[in-house]
C-alpha positions as CSV (number, residue, x, y, z in Angstrom):
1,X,-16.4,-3.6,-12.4
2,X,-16.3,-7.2,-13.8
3,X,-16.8,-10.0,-11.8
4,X,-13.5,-11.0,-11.7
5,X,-12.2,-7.6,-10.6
6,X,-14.7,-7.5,-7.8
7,X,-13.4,-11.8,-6.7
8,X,-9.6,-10.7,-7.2
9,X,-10.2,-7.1,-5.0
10,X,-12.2,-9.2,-2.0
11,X,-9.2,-11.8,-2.6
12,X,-6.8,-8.9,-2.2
13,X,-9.1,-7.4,1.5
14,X,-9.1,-11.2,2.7
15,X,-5.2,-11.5,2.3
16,X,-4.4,-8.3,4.1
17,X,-7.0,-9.7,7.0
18,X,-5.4,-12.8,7.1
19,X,-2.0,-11.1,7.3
20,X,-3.2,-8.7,9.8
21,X,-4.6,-11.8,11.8
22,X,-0.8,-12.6,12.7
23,X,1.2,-9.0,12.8
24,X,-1.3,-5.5,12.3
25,X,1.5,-3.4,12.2
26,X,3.7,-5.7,9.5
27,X,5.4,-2.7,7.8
28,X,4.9,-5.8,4.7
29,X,1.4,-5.6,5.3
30,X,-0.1,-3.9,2.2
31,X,3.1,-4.9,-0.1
32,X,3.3,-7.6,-2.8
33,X,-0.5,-8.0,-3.1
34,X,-1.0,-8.6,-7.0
35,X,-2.9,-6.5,-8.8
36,X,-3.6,-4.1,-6.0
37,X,-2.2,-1.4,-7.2
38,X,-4.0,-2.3,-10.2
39,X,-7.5,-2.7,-8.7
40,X,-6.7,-0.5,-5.5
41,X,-4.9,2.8,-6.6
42,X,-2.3,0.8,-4.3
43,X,-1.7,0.6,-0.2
44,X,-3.7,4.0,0.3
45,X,-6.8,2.1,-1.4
46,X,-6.9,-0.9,0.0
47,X,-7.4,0.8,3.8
48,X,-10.0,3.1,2.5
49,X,-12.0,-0.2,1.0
50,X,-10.5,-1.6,4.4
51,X,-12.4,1.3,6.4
52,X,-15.4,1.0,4.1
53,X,-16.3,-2.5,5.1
54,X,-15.6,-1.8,8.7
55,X,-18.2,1.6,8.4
56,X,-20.8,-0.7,6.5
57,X,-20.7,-3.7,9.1
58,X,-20.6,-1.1,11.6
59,X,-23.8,1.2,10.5
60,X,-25.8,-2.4,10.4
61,X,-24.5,-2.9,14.0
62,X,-25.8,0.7,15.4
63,X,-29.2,-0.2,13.3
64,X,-29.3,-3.1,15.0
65,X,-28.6,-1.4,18.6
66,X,-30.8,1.2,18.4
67,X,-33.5,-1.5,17.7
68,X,-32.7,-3.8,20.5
69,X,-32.5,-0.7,23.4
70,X,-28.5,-1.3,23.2
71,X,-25.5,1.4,22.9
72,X,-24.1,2.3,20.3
73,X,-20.7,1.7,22.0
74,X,-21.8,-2.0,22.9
75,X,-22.7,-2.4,19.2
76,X,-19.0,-1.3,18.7
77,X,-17.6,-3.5,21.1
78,X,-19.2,-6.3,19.5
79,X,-17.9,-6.1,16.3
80,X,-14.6,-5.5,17.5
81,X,-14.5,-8.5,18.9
82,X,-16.2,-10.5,15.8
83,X,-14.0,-8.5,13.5
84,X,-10.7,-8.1,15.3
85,X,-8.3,-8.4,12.8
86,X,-10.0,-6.0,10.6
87,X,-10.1,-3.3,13.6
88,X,-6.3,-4.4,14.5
89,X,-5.3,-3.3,10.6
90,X,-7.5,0.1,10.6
91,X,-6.3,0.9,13.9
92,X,-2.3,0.4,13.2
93,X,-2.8,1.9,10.4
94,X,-4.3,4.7,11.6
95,X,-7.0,5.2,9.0
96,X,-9.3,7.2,10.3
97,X,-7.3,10.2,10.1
98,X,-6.2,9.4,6.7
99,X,-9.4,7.9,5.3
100,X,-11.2,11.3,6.9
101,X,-8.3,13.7,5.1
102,X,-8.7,11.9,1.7
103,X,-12.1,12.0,1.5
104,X,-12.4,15.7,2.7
105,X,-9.9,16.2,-0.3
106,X,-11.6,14.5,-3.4
């Protein structure tokens, strides 16, 4: 992936956050974002890139927990509440259940 790809895709995950910041469950959400169907696969790709960042900040979080003596729900909790408009899209969205079926698929 070029650079440019990888600036216009975390352009694209930005824009959907900022959009989610206002409405979550906008039905317009994930539409006229250029390129991402381009540099996404579409809508579907975009939440599972969506859900990857939330598992990666999220592992670093437990890591973190698990160091400090804390649970692993409080280490939840707390980036919930630092990342709430990324939690808000993922969980109107409802992708667990489709990131989870996709992934079990390919």
């Amino acid at each position: 992936m070029s650079w440019h790809n990888l600036h216009a895709r975390t352009e694209i995950l930005h824009e959907v956050l900022t959009r989610a910041a206002a409405d979550p469950a906008d039905p317009a959400l994930l539409h006229d974002l250029p390129e991402s169907d381009r540099l996404f696969g579409g809508p579907e790709g975009v939440l599972a890139a969506l859900q990857y960042q939330w598992d990666n900040h999220l592992n670093a979080k437990l890591d973190q927990a698990l160091l400090e003596g804390r649970s692993e729900d409080e280490a939840y909790r707390e980036l919930a509440a630092e990342q709430p408009a990324l939690r808000a899209v993922l969980d109107s969205q409802d992708v667990r259940r489709w990131y989870d079926r996709r992934v079990l698929t390919h």
